[in-house]
PDB file of N, CA, C and O in Angstrom:
ATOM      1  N   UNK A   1     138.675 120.166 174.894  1.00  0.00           N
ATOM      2  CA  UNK A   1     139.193 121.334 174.192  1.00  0.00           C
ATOM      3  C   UNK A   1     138.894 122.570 175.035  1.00  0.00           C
ATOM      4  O   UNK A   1     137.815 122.660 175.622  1.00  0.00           O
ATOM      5  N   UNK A   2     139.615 123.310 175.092  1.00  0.00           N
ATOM      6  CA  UNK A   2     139.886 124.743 176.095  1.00  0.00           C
ATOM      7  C   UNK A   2     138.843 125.916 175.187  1.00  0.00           C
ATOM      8  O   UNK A   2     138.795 126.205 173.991  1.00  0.00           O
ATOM      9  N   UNK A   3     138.144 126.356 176.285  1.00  0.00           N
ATOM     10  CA  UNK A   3     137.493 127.588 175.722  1.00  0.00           C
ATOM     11  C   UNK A   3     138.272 128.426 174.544  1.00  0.00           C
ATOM     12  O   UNK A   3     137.713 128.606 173.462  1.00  0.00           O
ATOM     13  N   UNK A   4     139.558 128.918 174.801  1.00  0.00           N
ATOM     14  CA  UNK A   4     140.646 129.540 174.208  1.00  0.00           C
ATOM     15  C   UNK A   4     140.740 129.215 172.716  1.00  0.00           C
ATOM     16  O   UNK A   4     140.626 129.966 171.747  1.00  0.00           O
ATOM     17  N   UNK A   5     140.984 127.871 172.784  1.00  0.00           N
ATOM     18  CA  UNK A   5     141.053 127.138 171.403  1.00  0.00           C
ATOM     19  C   UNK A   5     139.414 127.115 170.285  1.00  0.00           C
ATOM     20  O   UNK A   5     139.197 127.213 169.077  1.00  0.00           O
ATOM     21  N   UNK A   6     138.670 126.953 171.375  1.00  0.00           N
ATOM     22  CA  UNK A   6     137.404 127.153 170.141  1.00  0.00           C
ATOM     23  C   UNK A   6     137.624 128.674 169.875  1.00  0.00           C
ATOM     24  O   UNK A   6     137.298 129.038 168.745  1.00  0.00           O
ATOM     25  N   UNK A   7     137.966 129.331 170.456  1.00  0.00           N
ATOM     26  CA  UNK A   7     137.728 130.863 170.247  1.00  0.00           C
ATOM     27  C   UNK A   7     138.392 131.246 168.957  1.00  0.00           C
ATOM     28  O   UNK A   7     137.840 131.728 167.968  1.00  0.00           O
ATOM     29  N   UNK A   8     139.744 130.939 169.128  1.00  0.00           N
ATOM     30  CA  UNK A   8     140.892 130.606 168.292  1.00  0.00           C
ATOM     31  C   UNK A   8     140.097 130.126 166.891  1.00  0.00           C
ATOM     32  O   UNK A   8     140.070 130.765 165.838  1.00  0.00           O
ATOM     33  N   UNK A   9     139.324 128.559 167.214  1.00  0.00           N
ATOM     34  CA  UNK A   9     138.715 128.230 165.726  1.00  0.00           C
ATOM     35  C   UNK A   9     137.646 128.527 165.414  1.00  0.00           C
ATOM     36  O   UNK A   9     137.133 127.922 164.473  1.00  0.00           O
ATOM     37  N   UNK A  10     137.045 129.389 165.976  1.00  0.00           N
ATOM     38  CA  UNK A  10     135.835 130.013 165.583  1.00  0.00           C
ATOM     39  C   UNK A  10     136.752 131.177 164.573  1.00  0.00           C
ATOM     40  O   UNK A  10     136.610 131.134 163.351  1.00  0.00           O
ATOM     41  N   UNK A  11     137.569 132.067 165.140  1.00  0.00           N
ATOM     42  CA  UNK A  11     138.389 133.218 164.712  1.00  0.00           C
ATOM     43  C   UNK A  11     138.379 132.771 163.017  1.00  0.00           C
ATOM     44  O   UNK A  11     137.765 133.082 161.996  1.00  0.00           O
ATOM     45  N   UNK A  12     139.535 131.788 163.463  1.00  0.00           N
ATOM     46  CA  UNK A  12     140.298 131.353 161.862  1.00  0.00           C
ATOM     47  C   UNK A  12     139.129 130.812 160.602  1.00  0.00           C
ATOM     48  O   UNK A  12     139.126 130.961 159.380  1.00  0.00           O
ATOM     49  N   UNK A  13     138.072 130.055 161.659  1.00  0.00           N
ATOM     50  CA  UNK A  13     136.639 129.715 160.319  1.00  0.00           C
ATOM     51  C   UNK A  13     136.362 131.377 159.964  1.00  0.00           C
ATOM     52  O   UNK A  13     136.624 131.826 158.848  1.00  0.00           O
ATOM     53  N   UNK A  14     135.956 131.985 160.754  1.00  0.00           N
ATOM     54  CA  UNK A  14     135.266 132.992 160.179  1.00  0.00           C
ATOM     55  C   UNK A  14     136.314 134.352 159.046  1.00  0.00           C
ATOM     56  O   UNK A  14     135.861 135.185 158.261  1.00  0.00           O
ATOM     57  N   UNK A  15     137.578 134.100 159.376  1.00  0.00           N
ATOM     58  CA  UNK A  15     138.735 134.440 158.400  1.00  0.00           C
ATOM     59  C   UNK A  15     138.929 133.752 157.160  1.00  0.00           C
ATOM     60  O   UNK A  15     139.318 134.216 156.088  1.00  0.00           O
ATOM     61  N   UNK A  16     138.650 132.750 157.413  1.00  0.00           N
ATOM     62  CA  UNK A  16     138.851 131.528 156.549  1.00  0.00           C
ATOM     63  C   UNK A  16     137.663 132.184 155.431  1.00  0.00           C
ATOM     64  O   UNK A  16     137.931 132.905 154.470  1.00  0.00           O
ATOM     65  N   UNK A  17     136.434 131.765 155.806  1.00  0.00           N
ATOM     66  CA  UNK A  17     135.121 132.118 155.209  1.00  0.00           C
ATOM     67  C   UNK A  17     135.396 133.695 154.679  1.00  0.00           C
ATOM     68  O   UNK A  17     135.074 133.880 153.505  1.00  0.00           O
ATOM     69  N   UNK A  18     135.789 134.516 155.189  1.00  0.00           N
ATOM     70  CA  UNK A  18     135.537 135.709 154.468  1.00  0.00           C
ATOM     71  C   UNK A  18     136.992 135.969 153.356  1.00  0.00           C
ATOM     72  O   UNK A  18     136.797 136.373 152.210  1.00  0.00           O
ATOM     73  N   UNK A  19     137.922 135.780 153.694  1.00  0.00           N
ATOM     74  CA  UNK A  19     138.846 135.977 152.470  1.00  0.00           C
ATOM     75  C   UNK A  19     138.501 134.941 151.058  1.00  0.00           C
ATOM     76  O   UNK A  19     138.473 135.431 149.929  1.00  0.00           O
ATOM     77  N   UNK A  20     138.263 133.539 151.295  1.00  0.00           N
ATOM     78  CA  UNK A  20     137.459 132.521 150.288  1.00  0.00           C
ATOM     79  C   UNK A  20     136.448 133.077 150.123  1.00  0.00           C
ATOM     80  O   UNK A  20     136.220 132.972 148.918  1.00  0.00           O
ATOM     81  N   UNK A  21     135.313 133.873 150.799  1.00  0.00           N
ATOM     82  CA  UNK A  21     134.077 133.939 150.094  1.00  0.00           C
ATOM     83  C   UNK A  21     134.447 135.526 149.101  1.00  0.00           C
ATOM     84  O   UNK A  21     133.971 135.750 147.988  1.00  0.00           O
ATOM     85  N   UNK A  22     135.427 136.488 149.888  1.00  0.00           N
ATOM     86  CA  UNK A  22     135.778 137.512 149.260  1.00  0.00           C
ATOM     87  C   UNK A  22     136.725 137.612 147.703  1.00  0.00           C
ATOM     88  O   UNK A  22     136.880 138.670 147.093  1.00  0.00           O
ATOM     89  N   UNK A  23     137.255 136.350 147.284  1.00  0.00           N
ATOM     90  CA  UNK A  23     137.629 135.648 146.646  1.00  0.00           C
ATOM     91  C   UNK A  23     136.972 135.187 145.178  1.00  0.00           C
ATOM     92  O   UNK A  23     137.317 135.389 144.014  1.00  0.00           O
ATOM     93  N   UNK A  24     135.671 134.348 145.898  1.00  0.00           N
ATOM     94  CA  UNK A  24     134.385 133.795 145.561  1.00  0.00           C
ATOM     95  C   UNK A  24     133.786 134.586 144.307  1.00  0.00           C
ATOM     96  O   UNK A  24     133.533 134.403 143.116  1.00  0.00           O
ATOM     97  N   UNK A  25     133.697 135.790 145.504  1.00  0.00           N
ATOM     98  CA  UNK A  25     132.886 136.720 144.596  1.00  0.00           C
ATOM     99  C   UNK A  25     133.648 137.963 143.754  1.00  0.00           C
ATOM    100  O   UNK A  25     132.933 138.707 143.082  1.00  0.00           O
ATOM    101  N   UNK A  26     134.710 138.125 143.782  1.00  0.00           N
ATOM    102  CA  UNK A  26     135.465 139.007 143.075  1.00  0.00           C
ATOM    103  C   UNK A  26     135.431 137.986 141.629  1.00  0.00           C
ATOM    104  O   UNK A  26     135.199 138.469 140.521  1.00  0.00           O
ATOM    105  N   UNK A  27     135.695 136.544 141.844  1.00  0.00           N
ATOM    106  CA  UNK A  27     136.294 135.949 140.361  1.00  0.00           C
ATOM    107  C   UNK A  27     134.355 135.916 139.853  1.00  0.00           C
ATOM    108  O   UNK A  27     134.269 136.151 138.648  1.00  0.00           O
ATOM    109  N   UNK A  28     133.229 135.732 140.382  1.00  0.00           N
ATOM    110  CA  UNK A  28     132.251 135.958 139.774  1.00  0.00           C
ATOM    111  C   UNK A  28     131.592 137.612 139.642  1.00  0.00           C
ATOM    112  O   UNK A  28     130.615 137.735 138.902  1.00  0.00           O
ATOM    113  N   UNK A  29     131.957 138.467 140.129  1.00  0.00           N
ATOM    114  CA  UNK A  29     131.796 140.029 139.591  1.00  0.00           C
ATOM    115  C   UNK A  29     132.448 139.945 138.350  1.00  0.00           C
ATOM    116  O   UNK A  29     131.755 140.284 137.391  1.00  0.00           O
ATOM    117  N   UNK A  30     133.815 139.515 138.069  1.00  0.00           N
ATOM    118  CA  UNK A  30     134.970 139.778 136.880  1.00  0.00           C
ATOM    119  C   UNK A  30     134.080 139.529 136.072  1.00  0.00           C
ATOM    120  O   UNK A  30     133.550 140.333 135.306  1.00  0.00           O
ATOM    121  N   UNK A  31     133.709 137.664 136.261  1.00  0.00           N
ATOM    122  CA  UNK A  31     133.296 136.685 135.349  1.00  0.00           C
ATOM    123  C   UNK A  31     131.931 137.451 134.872  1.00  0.00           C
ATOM    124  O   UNK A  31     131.959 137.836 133.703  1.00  0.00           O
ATOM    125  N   UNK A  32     131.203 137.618 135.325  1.00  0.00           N
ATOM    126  CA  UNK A  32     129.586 138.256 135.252  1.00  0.00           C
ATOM    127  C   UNK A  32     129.754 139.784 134.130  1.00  0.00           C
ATOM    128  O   UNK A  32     128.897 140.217 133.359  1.00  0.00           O
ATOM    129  N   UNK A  33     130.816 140.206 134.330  1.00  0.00           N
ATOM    130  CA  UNK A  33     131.013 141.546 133.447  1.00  0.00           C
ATOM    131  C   UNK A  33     131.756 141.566 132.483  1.00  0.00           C
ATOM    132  O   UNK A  33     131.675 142.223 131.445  1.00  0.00           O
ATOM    133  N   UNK A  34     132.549 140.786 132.842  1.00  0.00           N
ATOM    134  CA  UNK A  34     133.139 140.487 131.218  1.00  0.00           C
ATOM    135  C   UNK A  34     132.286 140.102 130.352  1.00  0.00           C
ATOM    136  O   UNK A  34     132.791 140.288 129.245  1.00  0.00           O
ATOM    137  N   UNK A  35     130.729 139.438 130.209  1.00  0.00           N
ATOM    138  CA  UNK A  35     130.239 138.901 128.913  1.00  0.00           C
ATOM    139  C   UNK A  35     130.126 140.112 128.032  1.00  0.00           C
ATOM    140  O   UNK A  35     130.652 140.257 126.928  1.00  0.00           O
ATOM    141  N   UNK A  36     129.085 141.270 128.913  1.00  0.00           N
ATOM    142  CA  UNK A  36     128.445 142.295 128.151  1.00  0.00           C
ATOM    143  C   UNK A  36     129.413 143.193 127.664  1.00  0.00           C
ATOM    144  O   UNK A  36     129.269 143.887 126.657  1.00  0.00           O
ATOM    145  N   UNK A  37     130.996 143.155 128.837  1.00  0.00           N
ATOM    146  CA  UNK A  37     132.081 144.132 128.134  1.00  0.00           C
ATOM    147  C   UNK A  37     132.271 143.608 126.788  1.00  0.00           C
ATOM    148  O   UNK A  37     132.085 144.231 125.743  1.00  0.00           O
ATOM    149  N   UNK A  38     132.724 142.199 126.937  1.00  0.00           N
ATOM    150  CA  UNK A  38     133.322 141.422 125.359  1.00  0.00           C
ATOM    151  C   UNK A  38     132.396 141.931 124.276  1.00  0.00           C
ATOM    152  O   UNK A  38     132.847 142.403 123.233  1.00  0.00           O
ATOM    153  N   UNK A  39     130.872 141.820 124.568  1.00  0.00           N
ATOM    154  CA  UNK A  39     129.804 142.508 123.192  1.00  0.00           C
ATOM    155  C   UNK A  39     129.930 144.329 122.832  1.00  0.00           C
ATOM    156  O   UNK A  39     129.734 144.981 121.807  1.00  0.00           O
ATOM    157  N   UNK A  40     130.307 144.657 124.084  1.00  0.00           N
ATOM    158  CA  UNK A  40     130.269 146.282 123.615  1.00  0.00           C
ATOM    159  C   UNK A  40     132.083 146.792 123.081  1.00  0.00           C
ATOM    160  O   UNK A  40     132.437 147.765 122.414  1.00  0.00           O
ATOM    161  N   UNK A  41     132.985 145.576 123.761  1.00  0.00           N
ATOM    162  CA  UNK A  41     134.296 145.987 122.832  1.00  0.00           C
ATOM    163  C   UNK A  41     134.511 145.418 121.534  1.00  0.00           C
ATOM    164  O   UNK A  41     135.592 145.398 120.944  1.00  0.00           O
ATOM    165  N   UNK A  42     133.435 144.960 121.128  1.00  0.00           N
ATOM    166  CA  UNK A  42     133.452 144.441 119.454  1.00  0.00           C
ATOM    167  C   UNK A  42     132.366 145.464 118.675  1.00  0.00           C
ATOM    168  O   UNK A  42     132.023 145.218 117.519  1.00  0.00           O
ATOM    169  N   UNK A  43     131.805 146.743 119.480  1.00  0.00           N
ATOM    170  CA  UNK A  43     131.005 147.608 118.617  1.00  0.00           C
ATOM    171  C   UNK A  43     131.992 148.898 118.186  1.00  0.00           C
ATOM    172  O   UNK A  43     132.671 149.436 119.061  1.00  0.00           O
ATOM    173  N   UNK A  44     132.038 149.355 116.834  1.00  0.00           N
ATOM    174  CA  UNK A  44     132.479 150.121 116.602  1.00  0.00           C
ATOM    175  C   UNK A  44     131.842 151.313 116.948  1.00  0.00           C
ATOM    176  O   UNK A  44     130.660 151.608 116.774  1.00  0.00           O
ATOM    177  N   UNK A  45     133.011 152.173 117.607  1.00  0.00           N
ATOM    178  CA  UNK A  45     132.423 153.715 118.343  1.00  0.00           C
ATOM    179  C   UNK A  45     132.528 153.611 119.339  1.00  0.00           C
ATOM    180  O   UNK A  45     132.989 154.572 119.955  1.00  0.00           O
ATOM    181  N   UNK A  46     132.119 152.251 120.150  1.00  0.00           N
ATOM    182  CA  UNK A  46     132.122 151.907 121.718  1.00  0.00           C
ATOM    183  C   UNK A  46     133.044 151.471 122.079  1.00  0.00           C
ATOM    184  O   UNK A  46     133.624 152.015 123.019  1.00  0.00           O
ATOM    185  N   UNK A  47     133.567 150.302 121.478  1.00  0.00           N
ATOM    186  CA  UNK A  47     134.652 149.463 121.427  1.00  0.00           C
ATOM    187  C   UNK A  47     136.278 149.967 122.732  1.00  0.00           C
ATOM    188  O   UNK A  47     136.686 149.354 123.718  1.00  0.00           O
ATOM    189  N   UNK A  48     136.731 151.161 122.159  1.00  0.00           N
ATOM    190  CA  UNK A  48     137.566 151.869 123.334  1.00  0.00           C
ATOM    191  C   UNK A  48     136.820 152.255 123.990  1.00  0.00           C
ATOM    192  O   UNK A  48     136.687 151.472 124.931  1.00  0.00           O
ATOM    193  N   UNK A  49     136.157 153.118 124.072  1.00  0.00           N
ATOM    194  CA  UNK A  49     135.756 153.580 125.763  1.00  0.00           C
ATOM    195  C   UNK A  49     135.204 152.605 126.940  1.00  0.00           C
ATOM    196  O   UNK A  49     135.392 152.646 128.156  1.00  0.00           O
ATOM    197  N   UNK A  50     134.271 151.496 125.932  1.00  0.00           N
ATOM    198  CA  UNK A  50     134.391 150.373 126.603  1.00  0.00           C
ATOM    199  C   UNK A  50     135.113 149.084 127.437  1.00  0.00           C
ATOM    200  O   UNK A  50     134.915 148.396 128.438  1.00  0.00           O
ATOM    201  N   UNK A  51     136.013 149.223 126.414  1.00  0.00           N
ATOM    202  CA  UNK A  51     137.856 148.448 127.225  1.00  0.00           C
ATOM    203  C   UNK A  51     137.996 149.233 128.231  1.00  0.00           C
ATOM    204  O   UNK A  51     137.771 148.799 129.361  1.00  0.00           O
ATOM    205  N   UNK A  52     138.448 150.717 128.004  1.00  0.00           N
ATOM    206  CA  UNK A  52     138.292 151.190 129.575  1.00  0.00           C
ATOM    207  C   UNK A  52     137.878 151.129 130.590  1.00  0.00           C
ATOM    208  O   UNK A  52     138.592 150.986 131.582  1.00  0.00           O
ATOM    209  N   UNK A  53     135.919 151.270 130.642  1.00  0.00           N
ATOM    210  CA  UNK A  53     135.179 151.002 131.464  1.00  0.00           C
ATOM    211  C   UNK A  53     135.665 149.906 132.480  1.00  0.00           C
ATOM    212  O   UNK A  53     135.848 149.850 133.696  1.00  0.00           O
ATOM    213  N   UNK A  54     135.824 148.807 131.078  1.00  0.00           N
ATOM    214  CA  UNK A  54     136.279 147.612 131.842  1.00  0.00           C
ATOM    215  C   UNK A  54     137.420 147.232 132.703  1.00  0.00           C
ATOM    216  O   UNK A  54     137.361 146.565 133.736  1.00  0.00           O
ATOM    217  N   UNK A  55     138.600 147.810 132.068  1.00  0.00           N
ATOM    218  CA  UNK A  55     139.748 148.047 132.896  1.00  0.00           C
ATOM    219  C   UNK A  55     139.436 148.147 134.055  1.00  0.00           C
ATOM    220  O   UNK A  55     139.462 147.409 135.040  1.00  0.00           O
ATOM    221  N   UNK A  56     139.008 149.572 133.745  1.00  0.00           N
ATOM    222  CA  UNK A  56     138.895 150.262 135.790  1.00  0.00           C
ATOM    223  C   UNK A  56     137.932 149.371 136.185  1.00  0.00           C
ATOM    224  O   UNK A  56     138.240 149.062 137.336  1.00  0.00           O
ATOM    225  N   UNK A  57     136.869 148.748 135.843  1.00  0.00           N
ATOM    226  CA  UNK A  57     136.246 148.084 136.796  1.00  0.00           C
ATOM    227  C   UNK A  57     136.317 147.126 137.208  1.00  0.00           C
ATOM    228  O   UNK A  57     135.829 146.810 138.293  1.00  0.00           O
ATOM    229  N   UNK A  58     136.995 146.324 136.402  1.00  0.00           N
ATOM    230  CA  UNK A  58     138.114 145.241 136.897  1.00  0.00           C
ATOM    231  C   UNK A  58     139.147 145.827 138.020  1.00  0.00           C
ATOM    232  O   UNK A  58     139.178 145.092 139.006  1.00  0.00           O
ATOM    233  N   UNK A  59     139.688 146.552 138.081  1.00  0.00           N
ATOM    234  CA  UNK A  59     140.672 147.287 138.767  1.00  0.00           C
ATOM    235  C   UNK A  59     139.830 147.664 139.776  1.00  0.00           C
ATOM    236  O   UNK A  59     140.559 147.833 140.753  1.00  0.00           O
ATOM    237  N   UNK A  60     138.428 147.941 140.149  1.00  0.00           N
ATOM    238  CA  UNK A  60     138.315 148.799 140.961  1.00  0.00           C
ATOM    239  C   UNK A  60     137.409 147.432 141.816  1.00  0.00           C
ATOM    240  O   UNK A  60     136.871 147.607 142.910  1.00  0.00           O
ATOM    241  N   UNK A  61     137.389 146.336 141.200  1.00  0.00           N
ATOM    242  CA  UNK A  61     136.251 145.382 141.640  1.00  0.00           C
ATOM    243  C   UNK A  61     137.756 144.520 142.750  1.00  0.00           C
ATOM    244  O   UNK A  61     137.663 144.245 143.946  1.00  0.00           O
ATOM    245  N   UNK A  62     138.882 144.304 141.928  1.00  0.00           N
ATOM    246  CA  UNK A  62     139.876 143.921 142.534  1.00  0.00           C
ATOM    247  C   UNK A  62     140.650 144.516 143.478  1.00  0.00           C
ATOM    248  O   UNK A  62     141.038 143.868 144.451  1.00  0.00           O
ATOM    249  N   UNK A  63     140.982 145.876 143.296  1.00  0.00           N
ATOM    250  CA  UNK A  63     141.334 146.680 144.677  1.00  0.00           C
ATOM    251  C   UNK A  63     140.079 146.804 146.068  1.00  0.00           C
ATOM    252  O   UNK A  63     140.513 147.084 147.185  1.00  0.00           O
ATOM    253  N   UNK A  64     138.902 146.627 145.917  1.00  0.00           N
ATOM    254  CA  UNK A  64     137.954 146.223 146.565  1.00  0.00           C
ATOM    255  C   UNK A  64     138.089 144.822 147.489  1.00  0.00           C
ATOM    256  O   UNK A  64     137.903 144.751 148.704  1.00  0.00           O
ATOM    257  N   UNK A  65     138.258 144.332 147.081  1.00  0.00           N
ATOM    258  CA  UNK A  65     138.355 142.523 147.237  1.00  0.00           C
ATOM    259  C   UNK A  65     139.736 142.296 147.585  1.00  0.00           C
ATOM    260  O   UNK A  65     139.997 141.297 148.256  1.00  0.00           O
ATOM    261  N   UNK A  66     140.880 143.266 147.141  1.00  0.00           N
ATOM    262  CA  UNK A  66     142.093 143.267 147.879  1.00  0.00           C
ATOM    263  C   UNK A  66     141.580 143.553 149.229  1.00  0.00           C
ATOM    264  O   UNK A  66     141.177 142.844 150.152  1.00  0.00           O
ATOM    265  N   UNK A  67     141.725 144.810 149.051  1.00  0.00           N
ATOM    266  CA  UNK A  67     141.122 145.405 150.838  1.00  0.00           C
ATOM    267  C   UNK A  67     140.338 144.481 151.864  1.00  0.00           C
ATOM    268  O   UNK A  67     140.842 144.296 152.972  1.00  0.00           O
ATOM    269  N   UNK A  68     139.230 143.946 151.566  1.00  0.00           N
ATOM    270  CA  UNK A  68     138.419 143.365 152.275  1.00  0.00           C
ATOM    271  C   UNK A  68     139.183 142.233 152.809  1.00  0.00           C
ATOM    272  O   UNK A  68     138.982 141.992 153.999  1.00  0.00           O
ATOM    273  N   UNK A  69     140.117 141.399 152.108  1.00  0.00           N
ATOM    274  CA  UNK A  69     140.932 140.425 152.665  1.00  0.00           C
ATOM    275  C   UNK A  69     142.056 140.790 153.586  1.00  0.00           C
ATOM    276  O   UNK A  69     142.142 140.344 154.730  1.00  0.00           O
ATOM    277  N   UNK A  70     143.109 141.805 152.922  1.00  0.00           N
ATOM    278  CA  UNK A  70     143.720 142.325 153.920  1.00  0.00           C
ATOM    279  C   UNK A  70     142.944 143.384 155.177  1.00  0.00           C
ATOM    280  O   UNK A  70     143.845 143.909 155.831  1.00  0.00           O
ATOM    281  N   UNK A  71     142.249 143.602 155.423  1.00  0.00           N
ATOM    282  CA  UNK A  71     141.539 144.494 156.590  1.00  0.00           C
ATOM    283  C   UNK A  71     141.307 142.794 157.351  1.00  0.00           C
ATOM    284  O   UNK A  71     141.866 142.551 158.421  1.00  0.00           O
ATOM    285  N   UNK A  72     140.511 141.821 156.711  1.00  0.00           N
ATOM    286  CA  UNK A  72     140.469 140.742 157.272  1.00  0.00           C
ATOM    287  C   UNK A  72     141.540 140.102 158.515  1.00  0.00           C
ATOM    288  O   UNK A  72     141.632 140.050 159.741  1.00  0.00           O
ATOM    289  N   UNK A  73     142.140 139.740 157.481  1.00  0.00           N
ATOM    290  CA  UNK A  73     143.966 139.557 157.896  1.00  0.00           C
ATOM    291  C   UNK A  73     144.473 140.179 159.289  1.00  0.00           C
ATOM    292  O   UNK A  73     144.876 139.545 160.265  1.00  0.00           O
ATOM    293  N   UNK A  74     144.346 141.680 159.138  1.00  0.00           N
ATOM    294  CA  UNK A  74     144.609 141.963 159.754  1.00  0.00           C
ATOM    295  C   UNK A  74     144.408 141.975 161.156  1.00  0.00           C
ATOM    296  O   UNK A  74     145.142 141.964 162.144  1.00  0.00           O
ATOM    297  N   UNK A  75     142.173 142.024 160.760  1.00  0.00           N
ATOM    298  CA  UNK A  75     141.653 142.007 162.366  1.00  0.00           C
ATOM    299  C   UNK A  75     142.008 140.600 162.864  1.00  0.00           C
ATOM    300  O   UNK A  75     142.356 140.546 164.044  1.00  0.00           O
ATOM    301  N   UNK A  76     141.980 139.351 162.113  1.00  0.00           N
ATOM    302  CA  UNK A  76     142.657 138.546 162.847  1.00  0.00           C
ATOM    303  C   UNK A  76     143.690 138.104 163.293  1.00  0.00           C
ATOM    304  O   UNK A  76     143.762 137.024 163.879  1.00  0.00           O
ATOM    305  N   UNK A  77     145.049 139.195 162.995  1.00  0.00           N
ATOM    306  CA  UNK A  77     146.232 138.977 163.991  1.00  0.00           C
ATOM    307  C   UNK A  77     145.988 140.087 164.633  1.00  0.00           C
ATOM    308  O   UNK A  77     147.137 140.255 165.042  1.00  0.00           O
ATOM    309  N   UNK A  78     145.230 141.258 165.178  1.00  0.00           N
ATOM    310  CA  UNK A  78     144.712 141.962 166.603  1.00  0.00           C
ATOM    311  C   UNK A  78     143.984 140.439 167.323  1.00  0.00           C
ATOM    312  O   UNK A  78     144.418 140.022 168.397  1.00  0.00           O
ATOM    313  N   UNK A  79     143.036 139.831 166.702  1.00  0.00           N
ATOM    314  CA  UNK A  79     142.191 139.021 167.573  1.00  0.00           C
ATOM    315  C   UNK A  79     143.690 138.257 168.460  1.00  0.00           C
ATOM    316  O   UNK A  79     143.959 138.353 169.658  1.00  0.00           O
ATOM    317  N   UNK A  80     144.458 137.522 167.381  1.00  0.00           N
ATOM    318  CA  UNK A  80     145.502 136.707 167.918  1.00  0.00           C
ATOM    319  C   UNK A  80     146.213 136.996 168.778  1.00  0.00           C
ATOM    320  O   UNK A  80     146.789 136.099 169.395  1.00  0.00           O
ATOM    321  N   UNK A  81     146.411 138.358 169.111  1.00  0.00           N
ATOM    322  CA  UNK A  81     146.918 139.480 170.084  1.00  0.00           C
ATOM    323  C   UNK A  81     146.063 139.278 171.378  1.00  0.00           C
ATOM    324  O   UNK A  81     146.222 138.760 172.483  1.00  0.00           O
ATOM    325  N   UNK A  82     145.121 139.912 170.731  1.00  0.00           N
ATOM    326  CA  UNK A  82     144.050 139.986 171.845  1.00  0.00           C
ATOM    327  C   UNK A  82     143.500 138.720 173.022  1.00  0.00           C
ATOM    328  O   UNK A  82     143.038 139.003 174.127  1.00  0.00           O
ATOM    329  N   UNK A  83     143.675 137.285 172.489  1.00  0.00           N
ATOM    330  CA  UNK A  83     143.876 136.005 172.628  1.00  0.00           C
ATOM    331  C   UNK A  83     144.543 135.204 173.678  1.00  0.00           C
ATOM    332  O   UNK A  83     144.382 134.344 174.543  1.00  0.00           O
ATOM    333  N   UNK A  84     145.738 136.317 172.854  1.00  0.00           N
ATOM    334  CA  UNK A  84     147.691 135.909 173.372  1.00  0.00           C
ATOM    335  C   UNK A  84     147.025 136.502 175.226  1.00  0.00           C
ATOM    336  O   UNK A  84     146.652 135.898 176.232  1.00  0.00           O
ATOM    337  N   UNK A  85     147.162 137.766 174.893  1.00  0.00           N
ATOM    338  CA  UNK A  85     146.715 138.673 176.403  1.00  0.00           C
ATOM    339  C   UNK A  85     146.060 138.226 177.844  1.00  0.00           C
ATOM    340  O   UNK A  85     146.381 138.251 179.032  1.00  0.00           O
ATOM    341  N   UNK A  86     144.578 137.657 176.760  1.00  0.00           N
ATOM    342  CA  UNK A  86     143.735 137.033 177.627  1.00  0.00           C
ATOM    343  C   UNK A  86     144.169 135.592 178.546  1.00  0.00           C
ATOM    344  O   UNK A  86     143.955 135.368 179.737  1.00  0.00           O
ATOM    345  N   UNK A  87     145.078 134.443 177.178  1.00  0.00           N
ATOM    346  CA  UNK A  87     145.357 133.320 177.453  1.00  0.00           C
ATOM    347  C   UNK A  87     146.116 133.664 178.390  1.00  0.00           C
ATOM    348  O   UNK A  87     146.175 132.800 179.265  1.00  0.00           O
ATOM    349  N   UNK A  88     147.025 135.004 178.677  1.00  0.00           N
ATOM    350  CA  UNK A  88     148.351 134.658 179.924  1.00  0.00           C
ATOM    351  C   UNK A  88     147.914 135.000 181.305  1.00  0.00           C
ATOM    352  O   UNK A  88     148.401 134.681 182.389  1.00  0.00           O
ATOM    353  N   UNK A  89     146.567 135.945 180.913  1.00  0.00           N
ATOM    354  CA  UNK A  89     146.196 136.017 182.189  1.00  0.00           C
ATOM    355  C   UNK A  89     145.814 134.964 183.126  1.00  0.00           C
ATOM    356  O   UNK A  89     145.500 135.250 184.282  1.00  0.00           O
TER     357      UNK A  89
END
């Protein structure tokens, strides 16, 4: 196997690993905050402002965890670039 190619699968494991682990942990942030939201949106008085809370932080835990995958993504089609360059030399 060609130097090139481990480089290549070193690249894609470590892409691999961070969009799945970025993944990972977005569905256990959700999971982990939803218990205590579900108890404070069944208190009266709290109940709405609490759904909110939760909204956005759902929203803000998921636009988070969007990003981190696509920034991912991305550096690895520069790497694939970068790769391409090296391999023709």
């Amino acid at each position: 196997m060609s130097d090139m190619k481990r480089w290549r699968g070193l690249k894609d494991l470590v892409r691999d690993a961070v969009v799945e682990g970025s993944a990972a942990i977005e569905r256990l942030q959700t999971e982990t905050a939803a218990r205590p939201f579900a108890i404070f949106e069944r208190v009266p008085g709290v109940a709405k402002p609490a759904h909110v809370v939760h909204v956005v932080h759902d929203a803000a835990v998921a636009g988070t965890h969007v990003s981190i995958r696509a920034v991912t993504r991305v550096v690895s089609r520069g790497l694939d670039v970068a790769l391409d360059a090296l391999e023709r030399e």
